[in-house]
VEXLUM-332667 format. One record per atom (N, C-alpha, C): atom name; y, z, x. Coordinates in nm, 3 decimals. Each point is the difference from the previous one (the first is absolute). Layout:
BEGIN
+------+---------+---------+---------+
! site !      py !      pz !      px !
+------+---------+---------+---------+
!   CA !       Y !       Z !       X !
...
+------+---------+---------+---------+
REM end
This chain:
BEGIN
+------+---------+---------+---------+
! site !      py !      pz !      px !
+------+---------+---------+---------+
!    N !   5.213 !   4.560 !  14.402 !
!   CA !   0.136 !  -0.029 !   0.038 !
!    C !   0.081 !  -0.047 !  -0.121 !
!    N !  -0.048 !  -0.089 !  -0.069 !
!   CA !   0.038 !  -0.059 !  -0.116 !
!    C !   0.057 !   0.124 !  -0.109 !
!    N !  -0.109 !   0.083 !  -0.012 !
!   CA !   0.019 !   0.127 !  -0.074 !
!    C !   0.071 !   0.062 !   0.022 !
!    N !   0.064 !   0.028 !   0.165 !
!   CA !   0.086 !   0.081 !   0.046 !
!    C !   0.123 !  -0.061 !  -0.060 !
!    N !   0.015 !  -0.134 !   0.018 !
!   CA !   0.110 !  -0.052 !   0.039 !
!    C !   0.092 !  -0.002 !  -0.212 !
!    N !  -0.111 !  -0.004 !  -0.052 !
!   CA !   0.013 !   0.028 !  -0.137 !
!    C !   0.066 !   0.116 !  -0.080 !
!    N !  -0.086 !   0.124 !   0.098 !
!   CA !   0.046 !   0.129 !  -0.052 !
!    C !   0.134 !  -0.004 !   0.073 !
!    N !   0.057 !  -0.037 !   0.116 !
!   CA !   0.110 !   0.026 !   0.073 !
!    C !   0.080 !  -0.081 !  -0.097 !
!    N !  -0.018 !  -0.084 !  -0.050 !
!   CA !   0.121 !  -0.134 !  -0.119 !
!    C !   0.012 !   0.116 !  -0.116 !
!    N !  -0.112 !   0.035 !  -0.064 !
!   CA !   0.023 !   0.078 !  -0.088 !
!    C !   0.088 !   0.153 !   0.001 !
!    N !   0.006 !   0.104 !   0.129 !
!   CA !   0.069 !   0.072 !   0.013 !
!    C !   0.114 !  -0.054 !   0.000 !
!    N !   0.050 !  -0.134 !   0.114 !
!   CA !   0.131 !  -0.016 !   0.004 !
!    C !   0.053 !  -0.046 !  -0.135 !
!    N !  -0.089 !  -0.068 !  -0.097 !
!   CA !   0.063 !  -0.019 !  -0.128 !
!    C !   0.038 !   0.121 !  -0.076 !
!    N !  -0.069 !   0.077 !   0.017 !
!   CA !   0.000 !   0.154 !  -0.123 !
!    C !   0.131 !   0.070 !   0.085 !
!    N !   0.021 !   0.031 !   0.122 !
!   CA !   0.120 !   0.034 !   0.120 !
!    C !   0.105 !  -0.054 !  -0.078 !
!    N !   0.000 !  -0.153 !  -0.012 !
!   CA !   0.076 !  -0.057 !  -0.023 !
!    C !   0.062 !   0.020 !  -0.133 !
!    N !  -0.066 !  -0.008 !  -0.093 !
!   CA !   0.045 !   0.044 !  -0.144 !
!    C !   0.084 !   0.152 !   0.001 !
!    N !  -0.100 !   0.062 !   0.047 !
!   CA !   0.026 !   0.128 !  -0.017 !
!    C !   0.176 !  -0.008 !   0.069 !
!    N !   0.060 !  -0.050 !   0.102 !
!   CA !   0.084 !  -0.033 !   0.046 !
!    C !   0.123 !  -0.055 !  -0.076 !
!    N !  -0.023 !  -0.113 !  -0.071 !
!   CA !   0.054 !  -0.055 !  -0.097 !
!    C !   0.014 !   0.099 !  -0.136 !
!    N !  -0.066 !   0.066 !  -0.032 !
!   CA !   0.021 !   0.056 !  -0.105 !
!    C !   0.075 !   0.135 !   0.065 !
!    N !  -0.046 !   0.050 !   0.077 !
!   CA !   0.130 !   0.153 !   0.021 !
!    C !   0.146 !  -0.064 !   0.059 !
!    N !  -0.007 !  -0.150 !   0.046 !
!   CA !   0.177 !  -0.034 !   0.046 !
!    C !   0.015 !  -0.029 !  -0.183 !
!    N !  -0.039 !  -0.103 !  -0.080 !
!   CA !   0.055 !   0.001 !  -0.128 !
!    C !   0.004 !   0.116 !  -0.054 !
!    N !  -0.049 !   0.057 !   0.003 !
!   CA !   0.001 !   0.172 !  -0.092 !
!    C !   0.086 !   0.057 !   0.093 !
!    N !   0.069 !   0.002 !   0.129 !
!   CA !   0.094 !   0.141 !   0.053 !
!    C !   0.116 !  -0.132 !  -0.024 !
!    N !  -0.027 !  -0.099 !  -0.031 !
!   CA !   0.204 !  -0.111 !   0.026 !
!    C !   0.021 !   0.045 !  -0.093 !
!    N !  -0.060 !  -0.002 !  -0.150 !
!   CA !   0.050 !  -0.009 !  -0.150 !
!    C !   0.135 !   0.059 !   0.019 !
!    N !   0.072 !  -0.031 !  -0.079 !
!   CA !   0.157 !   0.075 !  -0.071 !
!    C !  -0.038 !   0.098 !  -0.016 !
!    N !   0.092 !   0.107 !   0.036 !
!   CA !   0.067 !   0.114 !  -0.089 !
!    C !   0.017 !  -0.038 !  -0.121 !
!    N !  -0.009 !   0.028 !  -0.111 !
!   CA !   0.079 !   0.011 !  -0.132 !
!    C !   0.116 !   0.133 !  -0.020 !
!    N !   0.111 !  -0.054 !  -0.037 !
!   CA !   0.053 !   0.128 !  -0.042 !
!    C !   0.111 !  -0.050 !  -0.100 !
!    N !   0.001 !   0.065 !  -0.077 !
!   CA !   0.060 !  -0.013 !  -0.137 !
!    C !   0.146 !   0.118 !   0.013 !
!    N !   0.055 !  -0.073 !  -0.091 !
!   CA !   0.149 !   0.017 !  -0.039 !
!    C !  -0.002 !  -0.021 !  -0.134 !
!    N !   0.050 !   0.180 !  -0.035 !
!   CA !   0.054 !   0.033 !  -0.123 !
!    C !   0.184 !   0.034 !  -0.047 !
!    N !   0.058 !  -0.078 !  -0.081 !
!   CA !   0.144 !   0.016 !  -0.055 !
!    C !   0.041 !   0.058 !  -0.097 !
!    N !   0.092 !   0.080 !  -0.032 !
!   CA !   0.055 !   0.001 !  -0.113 !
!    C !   0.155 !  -0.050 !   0.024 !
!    N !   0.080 !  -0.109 !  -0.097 !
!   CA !   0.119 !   0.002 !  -0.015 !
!    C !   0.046 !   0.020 !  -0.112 !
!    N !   0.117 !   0.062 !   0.015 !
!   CA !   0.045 !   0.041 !  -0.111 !
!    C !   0.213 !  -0.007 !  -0.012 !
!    N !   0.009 !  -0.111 !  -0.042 !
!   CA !   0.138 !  -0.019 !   0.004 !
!    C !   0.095 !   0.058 !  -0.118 !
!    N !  -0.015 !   0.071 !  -0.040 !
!   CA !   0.052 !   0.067 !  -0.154 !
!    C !   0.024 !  -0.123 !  -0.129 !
!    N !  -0.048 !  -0.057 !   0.010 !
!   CA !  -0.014 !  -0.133 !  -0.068 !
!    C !  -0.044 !  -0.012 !  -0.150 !
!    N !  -0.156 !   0.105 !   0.024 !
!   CA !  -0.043 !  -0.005 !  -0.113 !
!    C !   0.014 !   0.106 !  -0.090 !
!    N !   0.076 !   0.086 !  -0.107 !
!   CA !  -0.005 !   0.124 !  -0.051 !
!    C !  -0.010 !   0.082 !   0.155 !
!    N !   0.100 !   0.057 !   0.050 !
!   CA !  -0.060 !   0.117 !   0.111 !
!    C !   0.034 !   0.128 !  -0.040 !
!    N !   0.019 !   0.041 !  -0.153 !
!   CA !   0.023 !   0.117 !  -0.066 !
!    C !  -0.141 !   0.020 !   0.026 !
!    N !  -0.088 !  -0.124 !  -0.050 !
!   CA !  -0.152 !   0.068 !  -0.023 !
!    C !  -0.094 !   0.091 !   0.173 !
!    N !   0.079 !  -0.061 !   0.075 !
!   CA !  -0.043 !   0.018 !   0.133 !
!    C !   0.087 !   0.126 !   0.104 !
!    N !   0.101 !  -0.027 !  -0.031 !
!   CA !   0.104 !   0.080 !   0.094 !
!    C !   0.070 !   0.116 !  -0.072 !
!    N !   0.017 !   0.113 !   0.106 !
!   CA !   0.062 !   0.091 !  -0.060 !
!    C !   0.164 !   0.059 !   0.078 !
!    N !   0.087 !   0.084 !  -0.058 !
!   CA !   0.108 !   0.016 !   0.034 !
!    C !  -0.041 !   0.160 !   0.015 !
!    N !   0.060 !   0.099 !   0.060 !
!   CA !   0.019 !   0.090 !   0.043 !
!    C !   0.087 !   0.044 !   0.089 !
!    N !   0.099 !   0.111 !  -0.028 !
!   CA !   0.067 !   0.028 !   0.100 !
!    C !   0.028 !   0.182 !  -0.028 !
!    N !   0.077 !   0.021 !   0.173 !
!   CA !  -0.010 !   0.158 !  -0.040 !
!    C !   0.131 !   0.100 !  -0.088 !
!    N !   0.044 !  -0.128 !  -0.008 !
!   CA !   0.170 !   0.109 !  -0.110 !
!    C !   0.056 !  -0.145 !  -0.041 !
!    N !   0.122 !  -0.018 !   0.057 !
!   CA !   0.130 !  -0.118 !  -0.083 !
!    C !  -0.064 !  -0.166 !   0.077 !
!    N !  -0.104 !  -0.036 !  -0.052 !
!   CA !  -0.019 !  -0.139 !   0.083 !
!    C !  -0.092 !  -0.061 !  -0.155 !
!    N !  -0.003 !  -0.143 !   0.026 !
!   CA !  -0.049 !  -0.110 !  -0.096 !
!    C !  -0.076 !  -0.117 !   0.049 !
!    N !  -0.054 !  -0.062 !  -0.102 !
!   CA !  -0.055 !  -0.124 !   0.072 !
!    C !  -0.004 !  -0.124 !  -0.146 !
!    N !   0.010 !  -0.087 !   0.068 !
!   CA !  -0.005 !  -0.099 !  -0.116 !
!    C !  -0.096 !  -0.140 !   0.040 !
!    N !  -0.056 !  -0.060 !  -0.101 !
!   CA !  -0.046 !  -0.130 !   0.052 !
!    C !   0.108 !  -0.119 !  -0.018 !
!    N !   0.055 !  -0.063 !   0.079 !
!   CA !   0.123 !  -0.079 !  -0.012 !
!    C !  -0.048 !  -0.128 !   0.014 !
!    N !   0.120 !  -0.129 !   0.030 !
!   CA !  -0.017 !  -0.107 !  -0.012 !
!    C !   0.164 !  -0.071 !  -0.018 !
!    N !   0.086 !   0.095 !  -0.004 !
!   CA !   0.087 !  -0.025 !  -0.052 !
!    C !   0.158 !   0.068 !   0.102 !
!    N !  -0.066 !   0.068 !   0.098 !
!   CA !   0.103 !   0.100 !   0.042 !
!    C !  -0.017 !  -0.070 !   0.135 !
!    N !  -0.008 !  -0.105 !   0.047 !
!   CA !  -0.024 !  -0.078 !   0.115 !
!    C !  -0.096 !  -0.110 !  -0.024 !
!    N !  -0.032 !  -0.020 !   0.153 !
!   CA !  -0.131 !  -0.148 !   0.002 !
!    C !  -0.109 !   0.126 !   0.077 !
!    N !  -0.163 !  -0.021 !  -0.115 !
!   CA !  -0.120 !   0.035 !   0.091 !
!    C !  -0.024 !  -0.094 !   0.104 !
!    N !  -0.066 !   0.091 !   0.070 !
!   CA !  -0.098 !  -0.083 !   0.093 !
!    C !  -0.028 !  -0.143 !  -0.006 !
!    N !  -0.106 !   0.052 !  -0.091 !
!   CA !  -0.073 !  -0.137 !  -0.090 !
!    C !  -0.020 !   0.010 !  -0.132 !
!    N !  -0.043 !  -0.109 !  -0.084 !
!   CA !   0.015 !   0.033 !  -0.153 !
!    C !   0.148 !   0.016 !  -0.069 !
!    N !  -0.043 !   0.077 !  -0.094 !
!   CA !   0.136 !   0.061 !  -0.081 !
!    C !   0.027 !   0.111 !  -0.005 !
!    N !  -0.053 !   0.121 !   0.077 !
!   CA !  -0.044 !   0.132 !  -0.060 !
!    C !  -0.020 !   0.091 !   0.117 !
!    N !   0.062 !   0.113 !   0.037 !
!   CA !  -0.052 !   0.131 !   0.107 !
!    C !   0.023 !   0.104 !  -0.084 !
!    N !   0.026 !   0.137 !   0.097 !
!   CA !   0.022 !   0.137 !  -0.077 !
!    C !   0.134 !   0.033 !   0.109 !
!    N !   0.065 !   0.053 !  -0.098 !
!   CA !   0.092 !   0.068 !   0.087 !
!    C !   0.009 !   0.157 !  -0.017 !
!    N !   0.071 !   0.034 !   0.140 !
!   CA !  -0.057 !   0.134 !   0.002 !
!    C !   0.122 !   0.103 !   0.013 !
!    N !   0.085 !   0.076 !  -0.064 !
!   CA !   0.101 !   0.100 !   0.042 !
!    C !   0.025 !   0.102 !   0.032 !
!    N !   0.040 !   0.075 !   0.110 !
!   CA !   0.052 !   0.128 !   0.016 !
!    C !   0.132 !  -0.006 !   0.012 !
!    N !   0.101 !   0.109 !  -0.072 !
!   CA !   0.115 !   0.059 !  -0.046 !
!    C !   0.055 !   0.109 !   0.127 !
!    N !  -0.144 !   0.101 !  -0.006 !
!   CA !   0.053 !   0.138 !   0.128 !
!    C !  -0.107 !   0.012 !   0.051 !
!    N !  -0.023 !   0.117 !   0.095 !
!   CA !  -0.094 !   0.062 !   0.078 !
!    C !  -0.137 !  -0.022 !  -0.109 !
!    N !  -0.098 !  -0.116 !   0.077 !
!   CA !  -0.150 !   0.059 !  -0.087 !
!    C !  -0.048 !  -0.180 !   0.035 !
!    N !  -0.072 !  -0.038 !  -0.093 !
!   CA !  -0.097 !  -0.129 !   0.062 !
!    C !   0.009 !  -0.059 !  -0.180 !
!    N !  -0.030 !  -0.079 !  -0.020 !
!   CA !  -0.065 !  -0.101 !  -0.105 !
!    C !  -0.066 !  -0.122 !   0.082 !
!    N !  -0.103 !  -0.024 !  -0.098 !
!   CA !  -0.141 !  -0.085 !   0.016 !
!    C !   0.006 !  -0.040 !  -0.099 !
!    N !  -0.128 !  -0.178 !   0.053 !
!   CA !  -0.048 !  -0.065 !  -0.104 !
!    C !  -0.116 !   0.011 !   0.022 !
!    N !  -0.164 !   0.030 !  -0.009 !
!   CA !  -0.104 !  -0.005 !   0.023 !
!    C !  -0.147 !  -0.018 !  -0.072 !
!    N !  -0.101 !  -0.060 !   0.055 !
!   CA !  -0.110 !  -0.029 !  -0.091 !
!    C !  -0.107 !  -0.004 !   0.071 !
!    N !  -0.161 !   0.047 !  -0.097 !
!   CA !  -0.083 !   0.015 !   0.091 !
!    C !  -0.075 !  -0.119 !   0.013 !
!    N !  -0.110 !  -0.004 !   0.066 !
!   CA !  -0.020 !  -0.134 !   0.110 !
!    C !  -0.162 !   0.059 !  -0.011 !
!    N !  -0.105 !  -0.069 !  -0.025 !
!   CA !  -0.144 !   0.026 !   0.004 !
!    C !  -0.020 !  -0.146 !   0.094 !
!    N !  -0.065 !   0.092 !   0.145 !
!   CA !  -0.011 !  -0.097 !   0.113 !
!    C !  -0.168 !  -0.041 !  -0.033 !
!    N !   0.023 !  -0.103 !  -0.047 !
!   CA !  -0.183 !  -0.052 !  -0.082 !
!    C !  -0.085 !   0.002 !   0.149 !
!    N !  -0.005 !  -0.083 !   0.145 !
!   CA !  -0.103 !   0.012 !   0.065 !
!    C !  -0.008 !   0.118 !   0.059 !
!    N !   0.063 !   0.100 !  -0.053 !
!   CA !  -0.011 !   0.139 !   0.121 !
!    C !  -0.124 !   0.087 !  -0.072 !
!    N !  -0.035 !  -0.042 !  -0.103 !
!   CA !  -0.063 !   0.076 !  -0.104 !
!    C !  -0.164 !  -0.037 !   0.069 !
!    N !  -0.013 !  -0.118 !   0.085 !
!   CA !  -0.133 !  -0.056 !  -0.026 !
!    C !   0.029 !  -0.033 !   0.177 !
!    N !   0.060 !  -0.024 !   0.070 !
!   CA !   0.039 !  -0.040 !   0.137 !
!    C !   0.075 !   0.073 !   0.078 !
!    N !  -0.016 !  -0.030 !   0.147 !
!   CA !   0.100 !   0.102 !   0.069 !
!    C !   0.100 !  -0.104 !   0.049 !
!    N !   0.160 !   0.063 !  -0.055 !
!   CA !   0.116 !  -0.095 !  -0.007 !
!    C !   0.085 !   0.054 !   0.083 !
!    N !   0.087 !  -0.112 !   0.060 !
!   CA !   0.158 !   0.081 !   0.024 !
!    C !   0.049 !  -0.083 !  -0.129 !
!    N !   0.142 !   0.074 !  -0.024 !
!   CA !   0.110 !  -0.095 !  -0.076 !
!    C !   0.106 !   0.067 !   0.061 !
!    N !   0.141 !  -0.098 !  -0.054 !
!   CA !   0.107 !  -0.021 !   0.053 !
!    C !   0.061 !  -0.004 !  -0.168 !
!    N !   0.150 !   0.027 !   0.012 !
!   CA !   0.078 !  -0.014 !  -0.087 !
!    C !   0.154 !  -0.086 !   0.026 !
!    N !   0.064 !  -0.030 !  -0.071 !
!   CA !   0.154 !  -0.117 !   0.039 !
!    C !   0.048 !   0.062 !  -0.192 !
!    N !   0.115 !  -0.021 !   0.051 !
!   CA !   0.121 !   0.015 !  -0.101 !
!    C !   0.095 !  -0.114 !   0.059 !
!    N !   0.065 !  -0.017 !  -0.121 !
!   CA !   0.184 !  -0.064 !   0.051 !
!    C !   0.079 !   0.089 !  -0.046 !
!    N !   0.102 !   0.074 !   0.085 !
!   CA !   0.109 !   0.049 !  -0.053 !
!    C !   0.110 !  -0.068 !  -0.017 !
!    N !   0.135 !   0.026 !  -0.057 !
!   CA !   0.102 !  -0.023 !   0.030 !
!    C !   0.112 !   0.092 !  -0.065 !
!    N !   0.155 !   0.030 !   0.037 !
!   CA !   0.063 !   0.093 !  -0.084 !
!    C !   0.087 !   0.060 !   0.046 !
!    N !   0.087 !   0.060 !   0.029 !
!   CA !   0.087 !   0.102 !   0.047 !
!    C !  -0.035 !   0.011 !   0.131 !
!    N !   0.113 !  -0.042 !   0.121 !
!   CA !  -0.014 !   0.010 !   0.115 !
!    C !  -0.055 !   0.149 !   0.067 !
!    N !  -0.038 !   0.078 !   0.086 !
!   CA !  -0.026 !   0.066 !   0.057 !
!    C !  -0.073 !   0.151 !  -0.106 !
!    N !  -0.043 !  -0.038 !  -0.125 !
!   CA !  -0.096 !   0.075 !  -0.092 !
!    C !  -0.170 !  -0.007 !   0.050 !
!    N !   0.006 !   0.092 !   0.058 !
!   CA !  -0.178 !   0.064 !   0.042 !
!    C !  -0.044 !  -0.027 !  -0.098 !
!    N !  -0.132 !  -0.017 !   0.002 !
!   CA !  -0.087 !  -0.037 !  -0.057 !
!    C !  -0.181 !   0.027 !   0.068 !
!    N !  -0.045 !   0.045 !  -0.100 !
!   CA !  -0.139 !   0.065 !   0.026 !
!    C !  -0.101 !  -0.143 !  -0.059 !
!    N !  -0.119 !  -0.026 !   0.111 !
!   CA !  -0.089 !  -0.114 !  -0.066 !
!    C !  -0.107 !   0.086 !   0.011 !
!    N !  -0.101 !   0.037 !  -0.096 !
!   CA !  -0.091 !   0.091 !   0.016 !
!    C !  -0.103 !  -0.020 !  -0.077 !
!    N !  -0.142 !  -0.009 !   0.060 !
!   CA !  -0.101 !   0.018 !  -0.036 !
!    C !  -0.051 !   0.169 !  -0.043 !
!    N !  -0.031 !   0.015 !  -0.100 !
!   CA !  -0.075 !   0.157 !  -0.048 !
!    C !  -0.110 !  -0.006 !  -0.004 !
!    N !  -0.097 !   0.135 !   0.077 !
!   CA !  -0.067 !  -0.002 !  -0.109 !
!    C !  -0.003 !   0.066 !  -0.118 !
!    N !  -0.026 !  -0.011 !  -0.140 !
!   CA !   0.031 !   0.056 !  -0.112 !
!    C !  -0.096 !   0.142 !  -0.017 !
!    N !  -0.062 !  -0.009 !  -0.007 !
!   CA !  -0.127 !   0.149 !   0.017 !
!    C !   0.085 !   0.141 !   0.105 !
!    N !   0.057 !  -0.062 !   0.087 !
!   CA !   0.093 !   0.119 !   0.097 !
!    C !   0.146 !  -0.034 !   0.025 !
!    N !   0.028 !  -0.111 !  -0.072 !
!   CA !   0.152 !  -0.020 !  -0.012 !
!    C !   0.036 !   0.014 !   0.160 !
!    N !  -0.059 !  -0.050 !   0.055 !
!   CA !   0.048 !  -0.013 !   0.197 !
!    C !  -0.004 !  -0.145 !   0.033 !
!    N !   0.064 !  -0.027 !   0.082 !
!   CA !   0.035 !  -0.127 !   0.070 !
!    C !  -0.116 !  -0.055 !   0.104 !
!    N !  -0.036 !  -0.118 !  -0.059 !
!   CA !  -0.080 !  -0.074 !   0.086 !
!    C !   0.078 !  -0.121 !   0.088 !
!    N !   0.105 !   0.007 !  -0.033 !
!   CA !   0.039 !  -0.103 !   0.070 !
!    C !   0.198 !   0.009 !  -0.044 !
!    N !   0.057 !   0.038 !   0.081 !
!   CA !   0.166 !   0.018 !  -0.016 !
!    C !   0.102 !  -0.058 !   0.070 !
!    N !   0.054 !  -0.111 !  -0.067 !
!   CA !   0.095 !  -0.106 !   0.112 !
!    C !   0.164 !   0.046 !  -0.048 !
!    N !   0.062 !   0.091 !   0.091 !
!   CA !   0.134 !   0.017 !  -0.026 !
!    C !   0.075 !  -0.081 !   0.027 !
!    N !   0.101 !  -0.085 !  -0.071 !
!   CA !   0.085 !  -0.121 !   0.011 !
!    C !   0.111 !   0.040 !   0.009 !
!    N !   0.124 !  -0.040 !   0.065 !
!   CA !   0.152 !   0.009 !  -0.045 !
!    C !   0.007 !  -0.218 !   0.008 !
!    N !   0.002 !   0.036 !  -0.174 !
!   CA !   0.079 !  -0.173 !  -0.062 !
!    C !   0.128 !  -0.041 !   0.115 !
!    N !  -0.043 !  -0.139 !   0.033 !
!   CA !   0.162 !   0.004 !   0.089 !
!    C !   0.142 !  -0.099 !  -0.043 !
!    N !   0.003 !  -0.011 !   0.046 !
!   CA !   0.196 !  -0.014 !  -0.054 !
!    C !   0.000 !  -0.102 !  -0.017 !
!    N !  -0.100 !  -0.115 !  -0.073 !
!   CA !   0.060 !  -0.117 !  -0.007 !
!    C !  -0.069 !  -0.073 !  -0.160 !
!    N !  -0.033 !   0.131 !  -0.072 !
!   CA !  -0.017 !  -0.037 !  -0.148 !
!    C !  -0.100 !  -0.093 !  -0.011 !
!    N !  -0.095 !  -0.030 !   0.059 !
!   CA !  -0.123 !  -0.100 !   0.029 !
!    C !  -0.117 !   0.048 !  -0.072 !
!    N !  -0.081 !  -0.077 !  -0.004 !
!   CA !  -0.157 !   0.064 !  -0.073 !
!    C !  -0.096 !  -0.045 !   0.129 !
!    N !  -0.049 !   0.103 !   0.022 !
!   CA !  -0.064 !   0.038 !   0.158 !
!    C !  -0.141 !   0.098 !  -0.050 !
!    N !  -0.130 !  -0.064 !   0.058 !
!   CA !  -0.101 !  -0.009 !   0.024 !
!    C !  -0.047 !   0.189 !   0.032 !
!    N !  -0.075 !   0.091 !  -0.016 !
!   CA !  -0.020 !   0.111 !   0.098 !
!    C !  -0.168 !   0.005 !  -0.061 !
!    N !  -0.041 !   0.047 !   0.108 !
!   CA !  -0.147 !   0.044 !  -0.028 !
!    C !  -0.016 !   0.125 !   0.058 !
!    N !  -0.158 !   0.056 !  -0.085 !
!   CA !  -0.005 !   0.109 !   0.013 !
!    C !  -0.092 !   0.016 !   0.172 !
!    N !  -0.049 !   0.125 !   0.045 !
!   CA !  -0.122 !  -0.029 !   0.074 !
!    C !  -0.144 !   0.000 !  -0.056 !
!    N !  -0.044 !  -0.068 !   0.106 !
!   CA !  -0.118 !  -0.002 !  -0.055 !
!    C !  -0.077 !   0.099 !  -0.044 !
!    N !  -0.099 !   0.022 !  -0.067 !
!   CA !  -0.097 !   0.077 !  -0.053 !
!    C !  -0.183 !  -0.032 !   0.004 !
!    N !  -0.039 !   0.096 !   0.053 !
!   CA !  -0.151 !   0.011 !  -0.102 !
!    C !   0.012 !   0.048 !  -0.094 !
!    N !  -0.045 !  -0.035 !  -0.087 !
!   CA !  -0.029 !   0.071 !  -0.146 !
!    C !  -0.068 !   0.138 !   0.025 !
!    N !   0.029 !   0.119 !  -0.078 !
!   CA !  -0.120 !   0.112 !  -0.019 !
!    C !   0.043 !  -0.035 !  -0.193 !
!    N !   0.095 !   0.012 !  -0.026 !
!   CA !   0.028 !  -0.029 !  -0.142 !
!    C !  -0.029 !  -0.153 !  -0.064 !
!    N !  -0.075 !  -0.008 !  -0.062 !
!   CA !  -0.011 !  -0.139 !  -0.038 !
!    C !   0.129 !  -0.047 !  -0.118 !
!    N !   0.050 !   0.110 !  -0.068 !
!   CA !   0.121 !  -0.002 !  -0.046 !
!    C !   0.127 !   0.038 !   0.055 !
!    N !   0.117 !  -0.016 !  -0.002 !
!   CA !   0.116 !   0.007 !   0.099 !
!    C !   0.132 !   0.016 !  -0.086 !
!    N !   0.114 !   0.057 !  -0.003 !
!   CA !   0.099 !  -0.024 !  -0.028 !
!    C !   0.097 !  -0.064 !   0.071 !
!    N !   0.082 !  -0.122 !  -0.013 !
!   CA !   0.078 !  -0.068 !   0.089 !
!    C !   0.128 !   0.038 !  -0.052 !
!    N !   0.072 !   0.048 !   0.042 !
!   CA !   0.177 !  -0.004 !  -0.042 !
!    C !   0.085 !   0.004 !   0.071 !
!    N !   0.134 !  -0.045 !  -0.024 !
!   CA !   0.096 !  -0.033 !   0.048 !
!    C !   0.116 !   0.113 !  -0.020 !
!    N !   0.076 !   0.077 !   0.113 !
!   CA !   0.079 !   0.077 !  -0.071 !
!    C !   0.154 !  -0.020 !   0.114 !
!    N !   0.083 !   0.006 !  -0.120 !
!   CA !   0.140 !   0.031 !   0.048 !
!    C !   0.054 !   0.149 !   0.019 !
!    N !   0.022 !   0.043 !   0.162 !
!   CA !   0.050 !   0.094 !  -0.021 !
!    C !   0.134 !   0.051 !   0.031 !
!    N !   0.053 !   0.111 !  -0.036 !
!   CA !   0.138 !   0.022 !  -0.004 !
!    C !   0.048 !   0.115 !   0.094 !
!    N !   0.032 !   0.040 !   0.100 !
!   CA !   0.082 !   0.133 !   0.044 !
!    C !   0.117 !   0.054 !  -0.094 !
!    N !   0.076 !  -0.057 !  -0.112 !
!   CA !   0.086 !  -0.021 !  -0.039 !
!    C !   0.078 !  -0.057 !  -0.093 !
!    N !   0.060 !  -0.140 !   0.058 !
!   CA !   0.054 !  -0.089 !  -0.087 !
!    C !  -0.105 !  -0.094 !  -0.051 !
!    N !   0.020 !  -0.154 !  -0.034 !
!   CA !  -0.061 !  -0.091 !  -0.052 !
!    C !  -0.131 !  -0.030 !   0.112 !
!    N !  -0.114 !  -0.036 !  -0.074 !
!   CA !  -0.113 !  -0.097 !   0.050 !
!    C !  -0.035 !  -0.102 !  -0.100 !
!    N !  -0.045 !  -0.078 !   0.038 !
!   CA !  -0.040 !  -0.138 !  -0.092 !
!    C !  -0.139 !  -0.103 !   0.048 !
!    N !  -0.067 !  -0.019 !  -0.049 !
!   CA !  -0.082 !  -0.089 !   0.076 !
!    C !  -0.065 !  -0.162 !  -0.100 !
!    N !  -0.007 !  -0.099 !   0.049 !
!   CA !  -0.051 !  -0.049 !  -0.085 !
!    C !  -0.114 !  -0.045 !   0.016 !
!    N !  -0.099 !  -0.045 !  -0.087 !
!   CA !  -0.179 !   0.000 !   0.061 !
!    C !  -0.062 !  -0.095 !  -0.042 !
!    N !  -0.097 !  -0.058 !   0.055 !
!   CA !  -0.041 !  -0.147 !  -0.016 !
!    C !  -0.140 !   0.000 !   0.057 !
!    N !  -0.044 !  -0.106 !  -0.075 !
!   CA !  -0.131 !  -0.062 !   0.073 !
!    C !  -0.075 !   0.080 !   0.093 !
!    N !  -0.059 !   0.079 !  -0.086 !
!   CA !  -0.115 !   0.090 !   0.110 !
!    C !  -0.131 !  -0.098 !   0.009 !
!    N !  -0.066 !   0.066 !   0.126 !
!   CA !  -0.136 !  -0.024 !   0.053 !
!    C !  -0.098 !   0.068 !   0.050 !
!    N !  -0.112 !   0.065 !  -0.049 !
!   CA !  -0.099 !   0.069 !   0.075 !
!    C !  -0.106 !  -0.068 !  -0.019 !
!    N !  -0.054 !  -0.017 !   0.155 !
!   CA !  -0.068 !  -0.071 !   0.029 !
!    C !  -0.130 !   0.102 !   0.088 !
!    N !  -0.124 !  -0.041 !  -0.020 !
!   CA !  -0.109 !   0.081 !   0.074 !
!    C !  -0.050 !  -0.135 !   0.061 !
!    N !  -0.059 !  -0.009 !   0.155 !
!   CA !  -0.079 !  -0.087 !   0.088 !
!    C !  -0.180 !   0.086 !  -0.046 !
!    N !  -0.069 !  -0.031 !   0.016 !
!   CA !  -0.133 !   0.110 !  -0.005 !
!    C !  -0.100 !  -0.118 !  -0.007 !
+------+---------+---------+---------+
REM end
């Protein structure tokens, strides 16, 4: 009886552990990590950003032709007639390379009331849109927040740019404080 009553203490102890250890091992946290890039034109953004447009349009890094965002420093962006000008730069999304990520993107615009504006993720290898937020700037000369949609990565590299476009007369945009961010 004694013996019985021994081996029965001992199962319920080993039951018991075994118990304790799969609730601590299934509670643990999630971990999940958050990756950023910001980039406020702040530092040299000749070295980083590029201008392009398809006929009579410009871009400049300013500081001087208004108030940025934040800092001292955006890009500004012009169209004259019918066609688009951009400011844009590429973006190497570091955990997509080694993890499976979403990311998200944010700009600040501001500039010329009712000037469209393209927020666009590329990918660069097929020059196609992974992600395309059409804006019309609104009428009250403000610096206003837009993000892109979300994404999985297939490109671990990306082009992000900003473009002003034109049917016509004038477009203008001004650009600030980007963010791409991957969760993974």
């Amino acid at each position: 009886m004694l013996k019985s009553l021994r081996r029965h203490a001992r199962n319920v102890v080993t039951v018991a552990g075994l118990v304790i250890g799969l609730v601590l091992g299934l509670s643990s946290p999630a971990f999940a990590s958050l990756w950023a890039l910001q980039d406020g034109f702040e530092s040299n953004p000749a070295a980083t950003w590029w201008f392009q447009s398809s006929g009579n349009g410009f871009g400049n890094f300013d500081g001087t032709n208004g108030t940025p965002h934040t800092g001292s420093r955006y890009a500004d962006v012009y169209r004259f007639d019918a066609g688009w000008a951009s400011v844009g730069r590429n973006v190497h999304l570091t955990p997509a390379a080694n993890h499976p990520s979403n990311c998200s993107a944010q700009i600040w615009l501001q500039q010329a009331p009712g000037t469209r504006v393209n927020f666009e993720i590329i990918n660069p290898s097929t020059w196609t849109y992974i992600s395309l937020n059409q804006i019309t700037l609104p009428n009250d000369w403000q610096w206003h927040a837009y993000t892109s949609g979300s994404w999985k990565p297939g490109p671990v590299d990306v082009v992000v740019r900003v473009s002003a476009v034109s049917t016509g007369g004038f477009a203008g945009v001004k650009v600030d404080d980007l963010t791409v961010q991957c969760s993974y």
